[in-house]
N, C-alpha and C positions, 0 to 999 in steps of 0.2 A: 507861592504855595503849591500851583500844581506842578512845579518844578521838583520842589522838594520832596513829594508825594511821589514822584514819579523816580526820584532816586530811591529814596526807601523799597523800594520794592526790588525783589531779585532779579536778577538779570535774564534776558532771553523770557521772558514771562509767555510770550504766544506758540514760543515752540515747547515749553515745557504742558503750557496747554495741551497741544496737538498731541505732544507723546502721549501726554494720559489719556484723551478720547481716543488713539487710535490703537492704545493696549486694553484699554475698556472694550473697544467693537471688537476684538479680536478675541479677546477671553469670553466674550459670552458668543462668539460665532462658533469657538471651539468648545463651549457648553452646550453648544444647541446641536451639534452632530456628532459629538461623541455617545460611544455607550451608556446607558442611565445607570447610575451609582450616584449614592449619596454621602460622597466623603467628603471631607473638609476643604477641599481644593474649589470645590464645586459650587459650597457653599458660598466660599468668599467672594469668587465670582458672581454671583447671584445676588448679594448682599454690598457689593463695591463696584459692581461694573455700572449699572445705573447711573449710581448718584455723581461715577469720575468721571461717564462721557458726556452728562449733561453738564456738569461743571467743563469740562477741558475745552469743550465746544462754545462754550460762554468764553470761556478765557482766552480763547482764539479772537471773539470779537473784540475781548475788552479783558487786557491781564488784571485790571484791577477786580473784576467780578469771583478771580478763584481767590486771591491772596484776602477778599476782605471776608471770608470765611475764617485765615487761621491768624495766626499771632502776626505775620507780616501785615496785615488790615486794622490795625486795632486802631491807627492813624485817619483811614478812609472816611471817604464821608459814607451818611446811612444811608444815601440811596445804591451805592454798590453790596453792602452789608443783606439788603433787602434785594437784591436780585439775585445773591449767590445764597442765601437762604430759600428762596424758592425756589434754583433751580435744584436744590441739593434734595429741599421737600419733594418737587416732581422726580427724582433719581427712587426717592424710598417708597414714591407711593408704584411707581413701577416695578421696585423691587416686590413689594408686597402683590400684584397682582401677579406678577412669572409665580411667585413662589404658589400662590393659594388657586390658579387657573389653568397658568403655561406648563410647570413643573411642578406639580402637588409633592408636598413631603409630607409626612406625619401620616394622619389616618386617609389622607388622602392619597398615600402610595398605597399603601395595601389595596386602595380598592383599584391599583392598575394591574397588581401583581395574578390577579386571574386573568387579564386579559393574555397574562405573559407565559401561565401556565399551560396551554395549549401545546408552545412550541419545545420545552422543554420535555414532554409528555410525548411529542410525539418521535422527539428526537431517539428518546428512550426507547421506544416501542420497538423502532427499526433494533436496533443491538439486538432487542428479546426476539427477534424474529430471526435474528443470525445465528445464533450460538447451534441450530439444530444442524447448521452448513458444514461445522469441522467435525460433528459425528460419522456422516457417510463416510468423508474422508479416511477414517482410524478404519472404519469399517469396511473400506474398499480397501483397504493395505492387507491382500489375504496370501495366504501360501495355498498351494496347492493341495487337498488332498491326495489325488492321483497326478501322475502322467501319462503319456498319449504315446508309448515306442513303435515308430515306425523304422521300417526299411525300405532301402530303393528296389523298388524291380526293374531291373533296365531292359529286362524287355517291352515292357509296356512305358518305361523313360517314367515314371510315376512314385511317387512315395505312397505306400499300403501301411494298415495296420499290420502286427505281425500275426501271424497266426499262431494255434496253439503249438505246433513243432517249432517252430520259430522260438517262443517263450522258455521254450522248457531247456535253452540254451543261456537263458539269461540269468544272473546268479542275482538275489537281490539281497540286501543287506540291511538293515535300519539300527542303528547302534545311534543313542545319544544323537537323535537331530538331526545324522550322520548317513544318509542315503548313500550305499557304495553299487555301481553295474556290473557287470563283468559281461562282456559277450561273448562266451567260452566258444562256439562252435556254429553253423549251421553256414550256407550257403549265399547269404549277404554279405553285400560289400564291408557297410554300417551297419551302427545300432544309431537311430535318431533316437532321441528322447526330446518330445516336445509337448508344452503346456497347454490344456483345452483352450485357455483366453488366449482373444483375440486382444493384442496391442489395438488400441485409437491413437488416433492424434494428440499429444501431452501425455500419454503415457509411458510408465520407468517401468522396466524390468531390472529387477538383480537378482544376484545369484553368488555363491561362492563356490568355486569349484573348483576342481581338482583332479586332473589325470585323462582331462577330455583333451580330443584333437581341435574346437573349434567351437564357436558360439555364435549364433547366426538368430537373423528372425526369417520365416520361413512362410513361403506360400503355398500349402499344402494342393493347392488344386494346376497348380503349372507346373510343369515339366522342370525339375532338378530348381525352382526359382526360390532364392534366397538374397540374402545378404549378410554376411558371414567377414568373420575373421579369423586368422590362425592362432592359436594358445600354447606357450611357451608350456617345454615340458618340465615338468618339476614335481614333487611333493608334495609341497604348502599348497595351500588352501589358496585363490585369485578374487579377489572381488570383482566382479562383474557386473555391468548396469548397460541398457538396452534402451534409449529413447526413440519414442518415432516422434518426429515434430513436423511442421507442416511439410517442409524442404526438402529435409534429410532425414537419416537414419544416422544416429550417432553412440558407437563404443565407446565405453572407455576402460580399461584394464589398469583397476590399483588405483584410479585416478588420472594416469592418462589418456587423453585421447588417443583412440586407434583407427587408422584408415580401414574402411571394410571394401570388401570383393564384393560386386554386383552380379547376379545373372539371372536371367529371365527368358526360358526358351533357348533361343537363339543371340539374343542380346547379351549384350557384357557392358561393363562400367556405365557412364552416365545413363545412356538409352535404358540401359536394365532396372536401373535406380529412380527413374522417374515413370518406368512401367509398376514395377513394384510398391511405389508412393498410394499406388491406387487399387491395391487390390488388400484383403481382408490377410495380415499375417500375425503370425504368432511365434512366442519368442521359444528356445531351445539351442539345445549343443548334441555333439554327435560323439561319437566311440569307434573307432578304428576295431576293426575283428581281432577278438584276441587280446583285447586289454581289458580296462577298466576303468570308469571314472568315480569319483564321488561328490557330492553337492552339501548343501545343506543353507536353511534361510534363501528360499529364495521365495520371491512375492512379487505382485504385479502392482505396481502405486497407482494409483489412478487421481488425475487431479478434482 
């Protein structure tokens, strides 16, 4: 008889056991640290993981204990019948405590869902406290009302405001956004024309310009100290951009990169370039005597 008892039953009966307790411990290990959501996956786990690893775990001791629960046991004597009956009873009375202690559902979520409202609130809060960050920004993106025209005085090796004889050589123009120079006359080399702001660190200057010899950022308080590039001569309008970043001073003309001239004093290239890093400059272009440039859009970005 328990020969025969023992063919009727499917084959491999302890490992089929084990599969099921150790996809049972595995589905509620991955219930228990996953995010909390109440969907259906969730459920069944909660509701099958129980009652398969207390059975799979029996049926590792004894294959007859799982099969005399389903249509393969119906041969079994009742004392296997009565041990996979309780352990199936112990699987749902543990289902029911997860559900109504471990992981409340029902009215029993809502009363976790305040405890969750804190961090969802305060998540929120930070954003409302940003949005006032990319106003400055629009608002720091300014054009110029004025500019600042200097000339060199080489005998004092200095860049000066111009004086009123000075100005009344300079032709100005304002047509459609369209700022035109002209430096008709007077006893300078140049016309600088350069912006009150001061470039910082992370800050863009652009410009569009037109008819100038060169575009430079400038240290108004040293001797001839700039860093500057040459400007192709033409007609059309150049888009021009001026970054100072921590390193470098970087041009770019149209989009390309452009190598700039350093000097400072007595210094030239790197040495001039890392004296210049540190002192307070501001961006501008210059005018050859006797010509003329014109601009238009130009602004200092500030991050």
């Amino acid at each position: 008889m328990r020969n025969e008892s023992s063919q009727a039953l499917p084959p491999n009966g302890r490992l089929i056991s084990a599969g099921m307790a150790g996809a049972a411990a595995i589905g509620l290990l991955i219930h228990h640290f996953s995010p909390e959501s109440h969907n259906v996956a969730r459920l069944l786990i909660l509701g099958l993981g129980p009652l398969a690893l207390f059975l799979g775990l029996g049926g590792m001791v004894e294959p007859r204990i799982v099969w005399s629960v389903g249509k393969y046991g119906k041969h079994l004597p009742a004392i296997y019948k009565v041990m996979g009956g309780s352990l199936a009873a112990l699987g749902v009375a543990v289902t029911m405590l997860l559900i109504w202690f471990v992981y409340p559902l029902g009215p029993a979520a809502r009363g976790s869902v305040p405890s969750q409202q804190p961090k969802p609130r305060a998540t929120a809060a930070k954003p409302m406290s940003r949005p006032p960050i990319p106003s400055p920004r629009a608002e720091r993106r300014v054009s110029p009302k004025e500019v600042v025209c200097l000339t060199y005085a080489r005998p004092k090796q200095r860049w000066e405001a111009m004086n009123e004889e000075a100005l009344r050589g300079v032709l100005r123009d304002n047509v459609a956004g369209v700022v035109t120079l002209q430096y008709a006359e007077g006893e300078h080399a140049l016309l600088k024309v350069v912006w009150p702001e001061v470039l910082e660190v992370g800050d863009r200057f652009t410009v569009e310009l037109r008819g100038a010899n060169s575009v430079e950022m400038v240290d108004l308080e040293g001797p001839d100290a700039n860093a500057r590039i040459s400007l192709p001569a033409g007609d059309r309008f150049i888009l021009l951009a001026i970054t100072r970043e921590q390193e470098r001073i970087t041009f770019t003309c149209d989009g390309q990169s452009r190598t700039a001239y350093h000097a400072s004093g007595n210094l030239r290239g790197e040495e001039a370039r890392t004296r210049l890093l540190t002192t307070a400059l501001r961006p501008g272009f210059s005018v050859k005597k006797g010509e003329k440039a014109s601009f238009r859009n130009a602004q200092i970005i500030k991050p």
